[in-house]
C-alpha positions in Angstrom: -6.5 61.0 32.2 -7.1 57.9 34.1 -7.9 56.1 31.2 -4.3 56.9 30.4 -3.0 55.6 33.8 -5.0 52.3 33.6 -3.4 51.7 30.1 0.1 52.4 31.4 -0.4 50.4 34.3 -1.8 47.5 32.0 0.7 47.6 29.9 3.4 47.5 32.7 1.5 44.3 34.0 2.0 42.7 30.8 5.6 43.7 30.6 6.1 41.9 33.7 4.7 39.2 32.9 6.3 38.3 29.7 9.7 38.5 31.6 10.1 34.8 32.6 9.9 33.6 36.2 12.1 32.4 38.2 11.0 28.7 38.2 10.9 29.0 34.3 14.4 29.8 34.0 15.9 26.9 36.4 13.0 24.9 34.6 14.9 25.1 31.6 18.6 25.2 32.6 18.7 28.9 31.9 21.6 29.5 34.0 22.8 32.7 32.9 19.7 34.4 32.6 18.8 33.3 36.2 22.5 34.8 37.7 21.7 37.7 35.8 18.9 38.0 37.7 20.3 37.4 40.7 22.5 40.1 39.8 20.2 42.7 39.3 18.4 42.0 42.5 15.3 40.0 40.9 15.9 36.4 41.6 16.6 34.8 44.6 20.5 33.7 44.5 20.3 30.7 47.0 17.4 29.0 45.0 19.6 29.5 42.1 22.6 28.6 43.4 21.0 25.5 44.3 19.8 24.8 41.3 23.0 24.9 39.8 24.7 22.8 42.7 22.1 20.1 42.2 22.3 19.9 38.3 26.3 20.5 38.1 27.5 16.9 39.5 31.2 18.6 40.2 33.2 14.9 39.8 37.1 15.8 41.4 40.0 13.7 41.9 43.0 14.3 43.8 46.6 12.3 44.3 49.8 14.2 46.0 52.9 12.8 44.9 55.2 11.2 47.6 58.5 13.5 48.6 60.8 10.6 47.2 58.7 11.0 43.8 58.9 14.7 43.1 62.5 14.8 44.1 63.1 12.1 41.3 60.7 14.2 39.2 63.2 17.4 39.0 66.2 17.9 37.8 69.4 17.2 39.6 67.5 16.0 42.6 66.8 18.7 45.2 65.9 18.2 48.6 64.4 21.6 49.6 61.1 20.2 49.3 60.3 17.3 51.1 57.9 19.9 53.5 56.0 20.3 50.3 53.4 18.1 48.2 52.8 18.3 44.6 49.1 17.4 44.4 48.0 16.5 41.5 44.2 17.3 40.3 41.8 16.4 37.7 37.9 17.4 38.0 35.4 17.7 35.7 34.7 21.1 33.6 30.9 22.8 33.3 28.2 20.2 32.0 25.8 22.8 31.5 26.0 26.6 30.3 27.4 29.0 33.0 29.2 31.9 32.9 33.0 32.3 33.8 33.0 28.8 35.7 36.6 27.9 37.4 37.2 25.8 40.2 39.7 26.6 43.0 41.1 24.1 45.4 42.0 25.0 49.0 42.5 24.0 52.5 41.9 25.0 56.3 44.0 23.8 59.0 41.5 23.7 61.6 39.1 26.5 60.2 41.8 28.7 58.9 42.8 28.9 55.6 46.3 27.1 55.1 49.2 30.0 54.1 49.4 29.4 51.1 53.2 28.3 49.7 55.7 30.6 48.2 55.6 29.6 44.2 57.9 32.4 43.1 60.9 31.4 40.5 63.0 33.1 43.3 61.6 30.9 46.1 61.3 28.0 44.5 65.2 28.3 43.5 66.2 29.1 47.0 64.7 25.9 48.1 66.2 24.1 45.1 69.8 25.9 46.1 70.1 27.2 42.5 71.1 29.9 41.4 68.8 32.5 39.4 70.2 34.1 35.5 71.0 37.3 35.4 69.6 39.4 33.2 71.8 40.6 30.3 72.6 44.0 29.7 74.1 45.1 26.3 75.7 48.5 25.9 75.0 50.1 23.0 77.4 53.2 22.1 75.9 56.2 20.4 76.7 57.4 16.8 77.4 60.6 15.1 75.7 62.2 12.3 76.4 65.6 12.0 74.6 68.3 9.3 74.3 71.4 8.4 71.2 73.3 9.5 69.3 74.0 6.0 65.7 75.6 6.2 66.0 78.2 3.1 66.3 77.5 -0.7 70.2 79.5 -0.4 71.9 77.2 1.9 75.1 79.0 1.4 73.6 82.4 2.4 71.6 80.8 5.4 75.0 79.2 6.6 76.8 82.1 6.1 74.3 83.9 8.2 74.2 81.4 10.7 78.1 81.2 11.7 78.4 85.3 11.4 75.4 85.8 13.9 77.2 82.7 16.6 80.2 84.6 16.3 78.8 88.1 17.1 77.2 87.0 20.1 80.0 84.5 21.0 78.4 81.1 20.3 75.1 82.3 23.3 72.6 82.2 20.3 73.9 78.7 18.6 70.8 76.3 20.6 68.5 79.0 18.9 70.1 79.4 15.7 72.6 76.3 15.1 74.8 75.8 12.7 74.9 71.8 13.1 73.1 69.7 14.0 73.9 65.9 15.2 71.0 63.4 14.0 72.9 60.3 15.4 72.4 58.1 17.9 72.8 58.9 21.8 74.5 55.9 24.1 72.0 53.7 25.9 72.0 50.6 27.8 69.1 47.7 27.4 68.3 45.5 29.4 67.6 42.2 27.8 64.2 40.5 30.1 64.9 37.4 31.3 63.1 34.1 29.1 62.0 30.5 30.5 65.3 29.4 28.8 67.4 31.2 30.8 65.8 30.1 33.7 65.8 26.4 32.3 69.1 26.8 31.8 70.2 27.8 35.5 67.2 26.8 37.6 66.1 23.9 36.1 64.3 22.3 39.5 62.2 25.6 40.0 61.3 26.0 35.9 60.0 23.0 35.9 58.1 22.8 39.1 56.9 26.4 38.4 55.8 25.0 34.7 53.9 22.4 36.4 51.8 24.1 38.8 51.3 27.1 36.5 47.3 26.7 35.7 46.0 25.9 32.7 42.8 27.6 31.1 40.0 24.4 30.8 36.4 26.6 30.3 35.0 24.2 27.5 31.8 22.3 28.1 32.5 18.7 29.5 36.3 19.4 29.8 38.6 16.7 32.0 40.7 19.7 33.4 44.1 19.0 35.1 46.6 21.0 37.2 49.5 20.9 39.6 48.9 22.4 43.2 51.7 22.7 45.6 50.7 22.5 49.5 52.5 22.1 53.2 53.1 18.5 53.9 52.8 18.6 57.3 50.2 20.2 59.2 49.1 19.4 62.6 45.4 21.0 62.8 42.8 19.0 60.9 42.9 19.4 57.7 39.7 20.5 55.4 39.6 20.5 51.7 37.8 23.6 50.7 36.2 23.2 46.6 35.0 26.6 45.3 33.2 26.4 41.8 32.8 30.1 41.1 30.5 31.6 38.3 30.4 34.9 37.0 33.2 37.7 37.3 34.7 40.0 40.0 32.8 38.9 43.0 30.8 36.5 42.1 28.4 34.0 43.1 29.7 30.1 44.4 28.9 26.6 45.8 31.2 25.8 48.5 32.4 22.3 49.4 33.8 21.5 52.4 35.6 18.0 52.9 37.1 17.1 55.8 40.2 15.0 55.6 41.2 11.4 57.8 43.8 12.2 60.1 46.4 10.6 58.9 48.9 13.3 56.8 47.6 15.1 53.2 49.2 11.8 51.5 46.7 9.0 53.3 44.0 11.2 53.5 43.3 12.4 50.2 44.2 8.6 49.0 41.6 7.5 51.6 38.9 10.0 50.0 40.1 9.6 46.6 41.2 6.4 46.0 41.7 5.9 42.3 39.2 7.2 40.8 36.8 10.3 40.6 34.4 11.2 43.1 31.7 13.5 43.2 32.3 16.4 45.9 28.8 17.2 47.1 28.3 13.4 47.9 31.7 13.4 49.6 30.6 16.9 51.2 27.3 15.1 52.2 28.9 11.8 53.5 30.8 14.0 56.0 27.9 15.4 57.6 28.1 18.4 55.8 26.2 20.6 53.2 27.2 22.7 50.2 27.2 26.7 50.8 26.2 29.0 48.4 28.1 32.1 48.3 26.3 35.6 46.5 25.8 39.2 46.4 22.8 40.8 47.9 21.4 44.2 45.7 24.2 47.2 46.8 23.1 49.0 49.9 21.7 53.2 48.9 22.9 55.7 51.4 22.1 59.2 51.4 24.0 62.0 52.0 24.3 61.7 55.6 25.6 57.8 55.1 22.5 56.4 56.6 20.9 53.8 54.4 17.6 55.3 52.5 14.2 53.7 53.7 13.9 51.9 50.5 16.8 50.0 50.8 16.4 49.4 54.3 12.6 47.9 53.8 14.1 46.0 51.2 17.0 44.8 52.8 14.6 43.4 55.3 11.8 42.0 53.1 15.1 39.9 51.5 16.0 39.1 55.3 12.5 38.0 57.0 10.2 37.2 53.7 7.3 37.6 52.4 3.8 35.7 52.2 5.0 34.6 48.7 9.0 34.5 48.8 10.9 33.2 52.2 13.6 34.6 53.5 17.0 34.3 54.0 16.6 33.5 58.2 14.6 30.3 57.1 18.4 29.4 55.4 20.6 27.4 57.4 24.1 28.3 58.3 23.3 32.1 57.6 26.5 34.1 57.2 26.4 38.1 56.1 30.0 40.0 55.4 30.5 43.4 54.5 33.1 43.9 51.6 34.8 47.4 51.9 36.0 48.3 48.2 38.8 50.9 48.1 37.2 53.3 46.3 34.4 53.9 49.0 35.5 57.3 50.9 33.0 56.7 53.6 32.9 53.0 53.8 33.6 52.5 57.2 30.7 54.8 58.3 28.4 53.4 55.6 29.6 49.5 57.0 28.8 50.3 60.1 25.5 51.5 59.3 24.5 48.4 57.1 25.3 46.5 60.2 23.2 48.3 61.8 20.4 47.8 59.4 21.4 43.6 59.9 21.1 43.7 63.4 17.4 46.2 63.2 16.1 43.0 60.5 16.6 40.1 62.7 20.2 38.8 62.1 22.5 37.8 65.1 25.7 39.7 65.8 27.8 36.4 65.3 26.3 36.2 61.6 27.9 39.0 60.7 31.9 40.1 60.2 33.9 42.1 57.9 36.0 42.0 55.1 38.9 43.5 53.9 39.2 45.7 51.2 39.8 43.7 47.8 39.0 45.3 44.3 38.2 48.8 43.4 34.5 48.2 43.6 32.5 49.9 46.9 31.0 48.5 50.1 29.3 45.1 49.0 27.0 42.2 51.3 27.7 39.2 50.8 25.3 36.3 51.9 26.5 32.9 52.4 23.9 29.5 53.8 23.7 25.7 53.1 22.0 24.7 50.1 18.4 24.3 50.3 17.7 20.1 50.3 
C-alpha cells in the first residue's frame, strides 16, 4: 500500500516536471503555449504579457486627412463632415506566433473614452444629405393548377365516389375527402435586399466613406496592415491615443498603450507624433512618461451553494494577490487595477460580485483598485487584472 502511494506520487513528480516551465516557454518564444497557460491558471499572465510586449516591437503610423481633403475625396462634395477626420492607419502585423492578434485604435478625451462616431449607411447619408435606395419589392401573382384527387388504381370509381359523398353531406366533408385539388402557386410579395450598387448608385458619399473605413482582415505574420478610422475633429479635453494589441479570443489578454497627444487639434498632434514615418508605440508610450499595461484574466472565482467563494479559491485568490516565497504577487505590480465582469448568463452574479469584492478587499487590495463592469458576452462573472509592464 504505501509502496503504491510513493509510486503514484513519483510518477506525478515526474509528470510535472516534464511539463515545461514558465521561463522555458518565453525562453523560446512559445507564445501560445505560455497564454494557454495563463489560461488555465498556471502561468503568471503579467510575466507573459510582458514578454510578449518586449519581443513584439508594435511599429504604428497614423495621418488624418484635412476636412478640405476628404470632402474632395467623395463624391459630389459634401460638407456634412468637416466635424469629422478620416484617419488613416498603417501598423505592423504579428512578428512572432500569437494567437488571434488584432490591433484596435482608440481615444480618451481626458480619461473617457471618446463616443465613438455614428458609421451607419443611414448616418453617414444624412450627413452627406443623400438619399438612401429603397428596397425593391416585386409582386409575384399566384398560379392555378388544379387536379383531380387520385389515390386508387379506378380513378373513375374513386371520383365518382368522391363528388356523391360532397354532395350528400353538402360539400362539409370536401377538406377531408376533396375532389380537386389546386397544386399551383399562392401570390407572394419578395422583397428584393438592398446591394452596394444600389447604395453606390444613390448614396455615393456614404458607400464610399463606409467602404473605406470598413476593416480589413491583416492576421499574417509580418503583415503592413492598413485601415480607415473615422473620429470627432474637435475635442476640447486632452486627447489620448489608446493602442490595444489583443491576443486570444472572447476576453482575452492585452498590452495597452497609452499616448498622449500635443495640444494642438487631432490634425497637429498625431502629425507631431507621427511625422512621416512609423514609430514604435511602446517607445512613444515610454517617451511620455508612461508604461504599457497588460490586461488578463485571473482563474474564475468557485462559489458554493450559498454564493460565498469556497476556501480554495479564496486561498488561492490570495496566494495570486500577496505571493509566495518563490512566485511574487500581483501588489508588487504597479498601477494595479481589478474589475469584475458580470456575464449575462450568471443568475446570482451580483451576489457572487459582491462577494469576490469582498475576498479583494480581505487579500490586501485597496477599494479604489477595484470597479465593475457591465455585462458583455454570455460568459459568467469574470476578474480581470490590469498593471504596468514589469521593466
Amino acid at each position: 500500500m504505501h509502496r503504491a502511494v510513493a509510486l503514484s506520487l513519483a510518477a506525478v513528480a515526474l509528470l510535472g516536471a516534464c511539463a515545461p516551465s514558465q521561463r522555458r516557454l518565453l525562453a523560446a518564444r512559445h507564445y501560445p503555449e505560455a497564454l494557454a497557460g495563463v489560461d488555465e491558471g498556471a502561468l503568471d499572465g503579467g510575466a507573459v504579457l510582458g514578454a510578449i510586449a518586449r519581443d513584439l516591437e508594435v511599429g504604428v503610423h497614423m495621418q488624418a486627412v484635412t476636412a478640405d481633403m476628404l470632402r474632395e475625396q467623395l463624391p459630389g462634395a459634401p460638407a456634412g463632415f468637416a466635424d469629422l477626420a478620416l484617419v488613416r492607419v498603417i501598423h505592423d502585423s504579428h512578428a512572432i506566433p500569437l494567437p488571434d492578434y488584432q490591433v484596435s485604435f482608440g481615444l480618451l478625451a481626458g480619461a473617457q473614452p471618446l463616443p465613438p462616431v455614428d458609421t451607419s449607411i443611414a448616418a453617414l447619408a444624412r450627413r452627406a444629405g443623400e438619399a438612401l435606395p429603397e428596397p425593391e419589392v416585386v409582386q409575384h401573382e399566384g398560379t392555378t393548377d388544379v387536379r383531380l384527387v387520385v389515390r386508387t388504381r379506378r380513378p373513375l370509381l374513386e371520383v365518382f365516389a368522391r363528388v356523391l359523398v360532397n354532395v350528400a353531406t353538402v360539400g362539409l366533408v370536401h377538406p377531408i375527402i376533396p375532389i380537386v385539388r389546386n397544386e399551383g402557386r399562392p401570390a407572394y410579395t419578395e422583397v428584393r435586399p438592398l446591394t452596394p450598387e444600389d447604395y453606390a448608385r444613390v448614396s455615393p458619399a456614404a458607400e464610399s466613406l463606409l467602404r473605406w473605413i470598413t476593416p480589413t482582415s491583416c492576421t499574417g505574420l509580418g503583415e503592413r496592415c492598413e485601415r480607415r478610422l473615422l473620429w470627432a475633429r474637435d475635442v476640447s479635453a486632452p486627447l489620448t491615443l489608446l493602442v490595444v494589441v489583443h491576443v486570444g479570443g472572447y476576453r482575452d489578454p492585452a498590452l495597452i498603450y497609452r499616448i498622449p497627444l500635443p495640444p494642438a487639434g487631432l490634425d497637429e498632434g498625431l502629425h507631431t507624433i507621427f511625422g512621416k514615418r512609423v514609430r514604435r508605440v511602446d517607445e512613444l508610450t515610454r517617451a511620455a512618461g508612461l508604461r504599457p499595461q497588460v490586461s488578463y484574466l485571473l482563474p474564475d472565482p468557485r462559489f458554493g451553494a450559498d454564493n460565498t467563494m469556497t476556501p480554495e479559491s479564496r486561498g488561492r485568490l490570495c496566494r495570486e494577490i500577496q505571493g509566495t516565497r518563490r512566485r511574487p504577487g500581483l501588489l508588487e505590480r504597479a498601477e494595479l487595477r481589478f474589475t469584475l465582469e458580470l456575464g449575462r448568463n450568471e443568475p446570482d452574479g451580483e451576489k457572487r460580485a459582491l462577494q469576490l469584492r469582498l475576498a479583494l478587499l480581505a487579500c490586501g487590495i485597496s477599494p479604489a483598485h477595484i470597479e465593475l463592469a457591465e455585462p458583455d458576452g454570455e460568459l459568467g462573472l469574470a476578474l480581470r487584472v490590469r498593471h504596468a509592464v514589469d521593466p
